[in-house]
MARNUZA-26133 format. One record per residue (C-alpha): residue number from 1; residue in one letter; x, y, z negated. Coordinates in Angstrom, 1 decimal, decimal comma. Example, Ala and Ser with C-alpha at 12.3 -4.5 7.8 and 13.67 -1.06 7.14 Angstrom:
2
<paba><n>1</n><res>A</res><u>12,3</u><v>-4,5</v><w>-7,8</w></paba>
<paba><n>2</n><res>S</res><u>13,7</u><v>-1,1</v><w>-7,1</w></paba>
//
This chain:
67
<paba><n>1</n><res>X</res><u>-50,4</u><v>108,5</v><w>-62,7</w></paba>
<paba><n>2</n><res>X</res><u>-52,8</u><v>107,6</v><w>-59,7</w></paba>
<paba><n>3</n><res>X</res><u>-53,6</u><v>109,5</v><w>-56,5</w></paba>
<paba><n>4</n><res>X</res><u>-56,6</u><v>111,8</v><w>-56,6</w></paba>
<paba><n>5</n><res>X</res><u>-58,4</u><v>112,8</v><w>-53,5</w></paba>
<paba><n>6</n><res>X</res><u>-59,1</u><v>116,7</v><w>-54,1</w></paba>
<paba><n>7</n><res>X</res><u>-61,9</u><v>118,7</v><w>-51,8</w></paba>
<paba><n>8</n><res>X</res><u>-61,6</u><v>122,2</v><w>-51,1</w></paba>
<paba><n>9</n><res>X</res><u>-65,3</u><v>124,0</v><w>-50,0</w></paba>
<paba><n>10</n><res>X</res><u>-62,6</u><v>126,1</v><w>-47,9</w></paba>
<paba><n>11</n><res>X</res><u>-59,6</u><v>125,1</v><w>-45,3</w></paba>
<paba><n>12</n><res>X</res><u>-56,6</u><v>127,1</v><w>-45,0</w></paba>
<paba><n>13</n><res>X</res><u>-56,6</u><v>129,3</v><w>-42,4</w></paba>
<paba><n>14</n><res>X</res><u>-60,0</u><v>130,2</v><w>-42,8</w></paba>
<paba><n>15</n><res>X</res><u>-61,0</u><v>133,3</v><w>-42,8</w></paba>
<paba><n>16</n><res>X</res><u>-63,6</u><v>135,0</v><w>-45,6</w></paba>
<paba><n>17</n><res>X</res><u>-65,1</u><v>137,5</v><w>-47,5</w></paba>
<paba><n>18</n><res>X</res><u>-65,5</u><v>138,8</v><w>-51,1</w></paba>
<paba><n>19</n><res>X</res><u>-69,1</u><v>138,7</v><w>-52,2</w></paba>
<paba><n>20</n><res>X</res><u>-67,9</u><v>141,7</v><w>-54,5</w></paba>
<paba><n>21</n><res>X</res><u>-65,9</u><v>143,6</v><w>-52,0</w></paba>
<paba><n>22</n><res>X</res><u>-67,8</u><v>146,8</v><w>-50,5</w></paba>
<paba><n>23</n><res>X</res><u>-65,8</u><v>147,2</v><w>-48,1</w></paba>
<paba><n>24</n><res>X</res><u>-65,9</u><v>143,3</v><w>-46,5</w></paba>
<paba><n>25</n><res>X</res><u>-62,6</u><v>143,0</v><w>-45,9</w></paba>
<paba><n>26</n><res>X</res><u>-61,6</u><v>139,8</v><w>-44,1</w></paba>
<paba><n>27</n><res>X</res><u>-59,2</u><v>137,9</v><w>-45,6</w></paba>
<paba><n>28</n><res>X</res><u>-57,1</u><v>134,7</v><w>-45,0</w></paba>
<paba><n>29</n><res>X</res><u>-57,2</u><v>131,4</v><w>-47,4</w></paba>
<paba><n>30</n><res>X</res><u>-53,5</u><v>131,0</v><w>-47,7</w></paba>
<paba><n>31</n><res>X</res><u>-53,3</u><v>128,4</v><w>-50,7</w></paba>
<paba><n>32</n><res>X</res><u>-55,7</u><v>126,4</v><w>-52,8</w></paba>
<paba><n>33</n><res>X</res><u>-55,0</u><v>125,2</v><w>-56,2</w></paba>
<paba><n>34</n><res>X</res><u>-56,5</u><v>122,4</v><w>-57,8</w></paba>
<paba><n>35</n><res>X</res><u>-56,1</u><v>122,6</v><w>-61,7</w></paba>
<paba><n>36</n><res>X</res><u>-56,4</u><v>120,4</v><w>-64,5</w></paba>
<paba><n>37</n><res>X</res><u>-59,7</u><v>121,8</v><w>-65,5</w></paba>
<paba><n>38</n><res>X</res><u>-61,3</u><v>120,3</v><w>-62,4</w></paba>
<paba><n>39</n><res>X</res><u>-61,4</u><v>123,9</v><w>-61,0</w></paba>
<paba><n>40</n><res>X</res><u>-60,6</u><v>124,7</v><w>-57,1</w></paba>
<paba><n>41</n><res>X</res><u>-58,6</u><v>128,6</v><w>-56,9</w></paba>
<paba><n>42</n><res>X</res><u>-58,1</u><v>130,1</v><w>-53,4</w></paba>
<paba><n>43</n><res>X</res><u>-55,4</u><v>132,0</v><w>-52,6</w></paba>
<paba><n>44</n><res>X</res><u>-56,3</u><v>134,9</v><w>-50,5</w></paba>
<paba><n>45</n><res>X</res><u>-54,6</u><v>137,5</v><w>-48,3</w></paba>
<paba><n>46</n><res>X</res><u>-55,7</u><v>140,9</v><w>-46,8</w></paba>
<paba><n>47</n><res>X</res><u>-52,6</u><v>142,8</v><w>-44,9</w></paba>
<paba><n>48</n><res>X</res><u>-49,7</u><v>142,7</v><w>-47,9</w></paba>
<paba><n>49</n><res>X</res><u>-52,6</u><v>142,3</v><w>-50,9</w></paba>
<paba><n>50</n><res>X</res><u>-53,0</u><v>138,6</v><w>-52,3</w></paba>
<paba><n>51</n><res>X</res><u>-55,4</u><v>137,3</v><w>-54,7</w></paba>
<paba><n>52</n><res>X</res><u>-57,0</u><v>133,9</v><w>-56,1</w></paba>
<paba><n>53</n><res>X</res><u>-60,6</u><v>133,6</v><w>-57,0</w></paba>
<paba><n>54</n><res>X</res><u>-62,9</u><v>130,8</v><w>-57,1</w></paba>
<paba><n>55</n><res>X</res><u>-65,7</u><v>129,6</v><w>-54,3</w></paba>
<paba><n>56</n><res>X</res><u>-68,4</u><v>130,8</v><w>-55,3</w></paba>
<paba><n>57</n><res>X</res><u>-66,8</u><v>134,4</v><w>-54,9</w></paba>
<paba><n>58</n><res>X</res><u>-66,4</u><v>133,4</v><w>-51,4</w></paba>
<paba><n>59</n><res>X</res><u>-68,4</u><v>133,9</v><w>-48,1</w></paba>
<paba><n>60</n><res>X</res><u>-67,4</u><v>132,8</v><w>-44,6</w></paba>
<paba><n>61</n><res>X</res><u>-70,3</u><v>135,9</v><w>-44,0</w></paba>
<paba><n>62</n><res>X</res><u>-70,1</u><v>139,1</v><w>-44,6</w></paba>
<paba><n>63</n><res>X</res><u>-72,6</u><v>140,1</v><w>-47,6</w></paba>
<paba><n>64</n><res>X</res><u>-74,4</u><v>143,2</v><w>-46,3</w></paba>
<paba><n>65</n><res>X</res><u>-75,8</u><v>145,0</v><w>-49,6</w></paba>
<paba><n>66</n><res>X</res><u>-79,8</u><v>145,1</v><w>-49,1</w></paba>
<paba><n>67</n><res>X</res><u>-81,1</u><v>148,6</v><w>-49,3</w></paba>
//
């Protein structure tokens, strides 16, 4: 099997935001996964809480809600 070059939209150490989150908690990228579906997961962390979600639920901005 060859090598692959994989791209990640975000670097580890970065720090983000849920789109979805109302509170806009920051959180760290940790890990990224590349999977055999061609998809690119992020592994995130806020204090002891981890999650993985995809980029596009991802901001390096804070989403403020528009009133």
């Amino acid at each position: 099997m060859g090598m692959s070059a994989f791209m990640a939209e975000y670097e580890l150490g970065e720090l983000v935001y849920l789109r979805t989150d109302e509170d806009q908690a920051q959180r760290m990228v940790f890990g990224v996964e590349f999977t055999l579906s061609g998809a690119t997961l992020y592994r995130l962390v806020c204090g002891t809480i981890e999650s993985v979600h995809s980029a596009g639920e991802l901001s390096r901005e804070r989403c403020v809600a528009e009133a």
